[in-house]
NUBA-289873 format. One record per residue (C-alpha): x, y, z; residue in three letters; residue number from 1. Coordinates in steps of 0.05 Angstrom, whole numbers, plus 5000, padded with zeros to 4 digits. Example, Ala and Ser with C-alpha at 12.3 -4.5 7.8 and 13.67 -1.06 7.14 Angstrom:
px_py_pz_r_k
5246_4910_5156_ALA_1 .
5273_4979_5143_SER_2 .
This chain:
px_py_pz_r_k
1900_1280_5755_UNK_1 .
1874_1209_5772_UNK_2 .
1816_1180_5747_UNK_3 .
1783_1173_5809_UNK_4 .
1783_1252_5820_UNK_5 .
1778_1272_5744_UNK_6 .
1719_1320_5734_UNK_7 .
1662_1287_5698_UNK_8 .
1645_1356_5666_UNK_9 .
1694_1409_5653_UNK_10 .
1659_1471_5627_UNK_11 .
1703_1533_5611_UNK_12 .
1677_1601_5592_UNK_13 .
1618_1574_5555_UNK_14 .
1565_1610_5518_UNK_15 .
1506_1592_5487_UNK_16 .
1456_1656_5438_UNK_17 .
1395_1650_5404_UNK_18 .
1398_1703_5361_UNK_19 .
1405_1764_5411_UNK_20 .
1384_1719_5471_UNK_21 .
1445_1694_5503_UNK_22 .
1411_1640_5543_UNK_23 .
1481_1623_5566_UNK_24 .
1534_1679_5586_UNK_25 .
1609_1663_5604_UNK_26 .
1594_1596_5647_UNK_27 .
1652_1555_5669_UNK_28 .
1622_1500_5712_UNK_29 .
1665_1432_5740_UNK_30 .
1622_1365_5760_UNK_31 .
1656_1318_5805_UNK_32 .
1651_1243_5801_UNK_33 .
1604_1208_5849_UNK_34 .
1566_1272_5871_UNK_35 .
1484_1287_5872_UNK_36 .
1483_1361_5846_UNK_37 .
1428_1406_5840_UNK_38 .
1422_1448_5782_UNK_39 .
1373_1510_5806_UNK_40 .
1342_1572_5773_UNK_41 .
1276_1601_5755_UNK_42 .
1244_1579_5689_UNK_43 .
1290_1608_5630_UNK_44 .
1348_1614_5672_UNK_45 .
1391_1569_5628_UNK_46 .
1384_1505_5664_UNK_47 .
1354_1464_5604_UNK_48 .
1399_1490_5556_UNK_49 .
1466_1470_5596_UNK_50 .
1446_1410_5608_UNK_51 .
1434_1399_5536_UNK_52 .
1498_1425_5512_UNK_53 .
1536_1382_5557_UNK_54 .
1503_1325_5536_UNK_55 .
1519_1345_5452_UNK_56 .
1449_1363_5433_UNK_57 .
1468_1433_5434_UNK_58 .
1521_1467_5400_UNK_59 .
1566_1517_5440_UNK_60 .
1569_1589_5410_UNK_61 .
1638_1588_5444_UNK_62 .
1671_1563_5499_UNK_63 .
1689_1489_5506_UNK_64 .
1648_1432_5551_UNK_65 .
1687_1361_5558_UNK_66 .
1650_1299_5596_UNK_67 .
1695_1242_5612_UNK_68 .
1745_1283_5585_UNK_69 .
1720_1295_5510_UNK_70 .
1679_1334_5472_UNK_71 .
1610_1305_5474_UNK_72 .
1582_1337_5406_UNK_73 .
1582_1264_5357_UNK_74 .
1610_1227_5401_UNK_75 .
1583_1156_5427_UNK_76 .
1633_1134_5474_UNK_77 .
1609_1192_5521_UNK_78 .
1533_1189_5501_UNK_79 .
1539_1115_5504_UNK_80 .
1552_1140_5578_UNK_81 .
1500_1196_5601_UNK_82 .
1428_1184_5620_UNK_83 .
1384_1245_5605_UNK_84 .
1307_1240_5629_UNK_85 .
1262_1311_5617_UNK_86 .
1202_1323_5636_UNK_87 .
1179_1322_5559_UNK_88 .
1216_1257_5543_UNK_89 .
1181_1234_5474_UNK_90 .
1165_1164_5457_UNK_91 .
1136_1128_5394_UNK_92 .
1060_1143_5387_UNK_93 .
1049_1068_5390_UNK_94 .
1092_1042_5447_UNK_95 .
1078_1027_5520_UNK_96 .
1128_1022_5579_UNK_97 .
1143_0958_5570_UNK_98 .
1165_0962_5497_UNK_99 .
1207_1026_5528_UNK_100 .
1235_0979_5595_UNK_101 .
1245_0932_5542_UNK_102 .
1299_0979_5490_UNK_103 .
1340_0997_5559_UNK_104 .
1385_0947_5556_UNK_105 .
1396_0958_5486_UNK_106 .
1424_1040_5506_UNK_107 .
1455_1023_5571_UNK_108 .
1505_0987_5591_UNK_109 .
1495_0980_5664_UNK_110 .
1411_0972_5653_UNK_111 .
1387_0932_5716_UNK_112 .
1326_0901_5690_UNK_113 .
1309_0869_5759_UNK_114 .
1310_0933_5782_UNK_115 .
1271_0966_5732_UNK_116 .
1218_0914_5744_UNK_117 .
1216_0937_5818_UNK_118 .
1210_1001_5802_UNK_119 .
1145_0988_5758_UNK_120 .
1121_0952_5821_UNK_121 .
1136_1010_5871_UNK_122 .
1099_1059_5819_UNK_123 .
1046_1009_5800_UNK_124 .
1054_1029_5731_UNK_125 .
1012_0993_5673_UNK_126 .
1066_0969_5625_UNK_127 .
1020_0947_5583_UNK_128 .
0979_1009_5563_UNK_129 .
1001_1056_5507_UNK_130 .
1035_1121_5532_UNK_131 .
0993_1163_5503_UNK_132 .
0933_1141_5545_UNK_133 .
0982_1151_5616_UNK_134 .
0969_1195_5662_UNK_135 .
1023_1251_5664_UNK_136 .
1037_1219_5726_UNK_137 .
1052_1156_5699_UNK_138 .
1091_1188_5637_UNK_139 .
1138_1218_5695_UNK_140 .
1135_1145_5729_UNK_141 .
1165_1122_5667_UNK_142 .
1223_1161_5661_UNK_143 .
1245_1158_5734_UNK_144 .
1241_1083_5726_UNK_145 .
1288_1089_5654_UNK_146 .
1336_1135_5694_UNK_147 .
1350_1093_5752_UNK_148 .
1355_1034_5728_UNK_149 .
1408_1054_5678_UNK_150 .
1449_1065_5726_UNK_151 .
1490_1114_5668_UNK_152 .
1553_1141_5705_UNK_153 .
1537_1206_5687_UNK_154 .
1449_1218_5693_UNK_155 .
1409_1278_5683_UNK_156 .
1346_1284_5708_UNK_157 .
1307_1347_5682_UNK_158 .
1243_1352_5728_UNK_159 .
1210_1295_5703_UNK_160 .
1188_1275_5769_UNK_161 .
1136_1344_5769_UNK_162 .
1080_1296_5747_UNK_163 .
1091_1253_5809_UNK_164 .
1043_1261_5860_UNK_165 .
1084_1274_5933_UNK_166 .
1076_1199_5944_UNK_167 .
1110_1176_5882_UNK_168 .
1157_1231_5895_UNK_169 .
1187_1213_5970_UNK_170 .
1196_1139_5933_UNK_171 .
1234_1173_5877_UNK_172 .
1275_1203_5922_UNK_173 .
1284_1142_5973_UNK_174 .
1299_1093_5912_UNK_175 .
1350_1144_5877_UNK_176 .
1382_1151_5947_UNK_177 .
1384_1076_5958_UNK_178 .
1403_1056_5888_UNK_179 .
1463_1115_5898_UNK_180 .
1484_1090_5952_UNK_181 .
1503_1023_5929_UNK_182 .
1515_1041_5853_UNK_183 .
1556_1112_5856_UNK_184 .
1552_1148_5804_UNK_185 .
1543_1229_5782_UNK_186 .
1477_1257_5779_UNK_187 .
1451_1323_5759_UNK_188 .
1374_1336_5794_UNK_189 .
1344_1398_5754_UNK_190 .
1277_1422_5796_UNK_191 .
1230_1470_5824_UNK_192 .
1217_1427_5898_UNK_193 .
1283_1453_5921_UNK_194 .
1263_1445_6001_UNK_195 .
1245_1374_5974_UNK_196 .
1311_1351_5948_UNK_197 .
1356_1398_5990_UNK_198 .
1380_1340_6035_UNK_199 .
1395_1298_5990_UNK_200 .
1447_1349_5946_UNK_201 .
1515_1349_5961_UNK_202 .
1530_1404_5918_UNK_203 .
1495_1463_5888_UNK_204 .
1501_1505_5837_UNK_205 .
1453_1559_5818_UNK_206 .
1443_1598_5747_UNK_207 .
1410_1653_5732_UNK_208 .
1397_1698_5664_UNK_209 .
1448_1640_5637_UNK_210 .
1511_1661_5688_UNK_211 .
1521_1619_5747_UNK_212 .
1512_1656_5808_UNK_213 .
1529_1603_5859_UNK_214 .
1571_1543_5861_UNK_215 .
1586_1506_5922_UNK_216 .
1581_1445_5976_UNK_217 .
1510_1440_5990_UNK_218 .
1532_1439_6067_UNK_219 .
1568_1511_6047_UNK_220 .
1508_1539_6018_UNK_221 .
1458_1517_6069_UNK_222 .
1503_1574_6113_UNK_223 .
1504_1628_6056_UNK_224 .
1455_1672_6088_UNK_225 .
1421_1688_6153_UNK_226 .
1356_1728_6172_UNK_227 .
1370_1781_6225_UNK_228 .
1305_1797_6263_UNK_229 .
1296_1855_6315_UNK_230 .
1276_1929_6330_UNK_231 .
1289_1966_6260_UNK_232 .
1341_2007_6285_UNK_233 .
1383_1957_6318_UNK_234 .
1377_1908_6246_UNK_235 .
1394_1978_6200_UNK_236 .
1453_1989_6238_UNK_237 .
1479_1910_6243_UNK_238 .
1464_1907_6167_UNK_239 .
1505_1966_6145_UNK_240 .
1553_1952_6092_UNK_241 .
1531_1883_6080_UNK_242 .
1498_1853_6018_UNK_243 .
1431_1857_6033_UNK_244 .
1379_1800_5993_UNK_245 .
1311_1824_6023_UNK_246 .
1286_1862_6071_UNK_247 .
1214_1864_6101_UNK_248 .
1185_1881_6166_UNK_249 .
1123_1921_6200_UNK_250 .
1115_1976_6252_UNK_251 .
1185_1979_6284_UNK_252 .
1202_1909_6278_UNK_253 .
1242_1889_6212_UNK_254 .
1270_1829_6179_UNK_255 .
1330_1828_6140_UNK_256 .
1372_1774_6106_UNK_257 .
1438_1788_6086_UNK_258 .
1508_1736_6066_UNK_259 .
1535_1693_6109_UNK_260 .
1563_1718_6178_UNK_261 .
1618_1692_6206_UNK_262 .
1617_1669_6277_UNK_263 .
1649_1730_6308_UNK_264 .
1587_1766_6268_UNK_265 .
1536_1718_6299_UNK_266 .
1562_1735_6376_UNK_267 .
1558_1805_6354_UNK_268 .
1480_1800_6328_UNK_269 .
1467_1763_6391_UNK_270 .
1499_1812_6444_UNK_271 .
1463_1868_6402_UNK_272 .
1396_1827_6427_UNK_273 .
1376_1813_6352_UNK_274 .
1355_1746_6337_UNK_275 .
1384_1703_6283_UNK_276 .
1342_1655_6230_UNK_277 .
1363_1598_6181_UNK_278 .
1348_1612_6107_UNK_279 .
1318_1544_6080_UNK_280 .
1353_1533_6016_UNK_281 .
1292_1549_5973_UNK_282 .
1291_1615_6001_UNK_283 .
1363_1632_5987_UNK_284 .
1351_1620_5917_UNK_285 .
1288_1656_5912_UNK_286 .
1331_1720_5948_UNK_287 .
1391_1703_5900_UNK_288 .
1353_1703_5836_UNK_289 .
1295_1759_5851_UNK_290 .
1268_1795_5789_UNK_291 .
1320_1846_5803_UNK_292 .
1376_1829_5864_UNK_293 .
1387_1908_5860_UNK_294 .
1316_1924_5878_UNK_295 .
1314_1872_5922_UNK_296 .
1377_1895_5964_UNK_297 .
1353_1969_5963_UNK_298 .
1276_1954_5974_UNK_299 .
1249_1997_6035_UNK_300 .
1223_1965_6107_UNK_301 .
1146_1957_6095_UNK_302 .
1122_2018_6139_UNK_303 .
């Protein structure tokens, strides 16, 4: 394999317990080079807890994780390498963001100070203040600035844009996109704003109760499901034998969504007089990871 198509992460069969809480369970996950992926779940899905074991804060139960092709646990010519920015980054009680702007080229090898001091400039960020007296929104300001201007081939960026007001977000976005564009390089968005970041992902990948329960092109999984709309009867029988992710309706009228149809399926739905909806991305993965996908599948029409 060349190095231009090596996997920046290689995770097989990985598992990761708390005591009796696997938080973890059986992942086997492969990030390509040059890619924006989102990593999606509820809260206490597993997201956090990936990201830190591939980055060697955490130690695998079992399984094996490699980025750039070694283990990361102890090693610093693979930390030296990855940028990880959480929502709950911690700084010394007495610094302010300069003094942080300031250590970035002393981590990174690719810090871009210029563009670091843009970036306080687009966010109008007080470098001078201590951190403790920031706003949250200007705590968040601070790590999207240290992120993208470290331009670390392999960044992770764990929500710490949720104290961003949608302003500060759209530039977030717009300057990640930008900087991307001209600087490739692999980058892992963990977050809640799914419908906010869905164009920008090029791939997906989904975990839930610690197993990954989708993996694919972001293009791919913008097609993995479709709402079929129409007189109750007409839906039931269309629907039969698929995998149903929610149902809902009123009076005679109901609203299913089920997996992906193919286009033979779609002409079908159509000629049947049913009508056919997108499923945003957000909503997908609010169907795929329901309290209970059983429940969900088998719930009855609302009467």
């Amino acid at each position: 394999m060349t190095e231009t198509t090596a996997a920046v992460v290689e995770i097989d069969h990985l598992s990761k317990r708390f005591g009796s809480l696997a938080a973890l369970d059986d992942v086997s996950l492969t990030v390509r080079p040059d890619t924006i992926t989102g990593l999606l779940g509820r809260n206490g899905a597993g997201k956090t807890t990936l990201m830190q074991t591939i980055t060697g804060q955490d130690f695998p139960t079992s399984g094996q994780v490699r980025v750039f092709g070694e283990q990361p646990i102890e090693n610093a010519h693979v930390l030296s390498r990855i940028s990880f920015i959480k929502e709950s980054q911690k700084y010394p009680d007495d610094f302010k963001p300069k003094h942080v702007l300031a250590c970035g080229g002393w981590f990174y090898e690719n810090w871009d100070a210029d563009l670091a001091e843009q970036l306080v400039e687009d966010f109008q960020l007080p470098v001078g203040r201590r951190l403790k007296r920031l706003s949250r929104g200007q705590l968040s300001a601070v790590g999207v600035i240290v992120g993208l201007a470290a331009r670390a081939p392999l960044t992770f960026f764990d929500e710490p844009y949720l104290g961003l007001d949608a302003v500060a977000r759209q530039t977030f976005y717009d300057r990640l996109l930008a900087d991307y564009a001209e600087h490739p390089r692999t980058i892992v968005l963990s977050t809640h704003l799914i419908d906010e970041v869905a164009n920008m992902l090029e791939h997906v990948v989904v975990i839930d109760r610690g197993r990954i329960v989708m993996d694919e092109p972001a293009e791919q999984a913008r097609d993995a499901a479709t709402t079929v709309v129409g007189p109750r009867g007409a839906v039931e029988a269309f629907v039969a034998g698929r995998r149903v992710l929610h149902r809902e309706g009123i009076g005679g009228l109901a609203s299913v969504t089920v997996e992906r149809l193919s286009p033979d399926e779609r002409r079908n739905a159509e000629a049947c007089g049913l009508e056919l909806a997108p499923v945003s991305l957000q909503q997908l993965i609010v169907r795929r990871t329901s309290a209970d996908p059983r429940v969900a599948a088998e719930q009855e029409v609302l009467s």
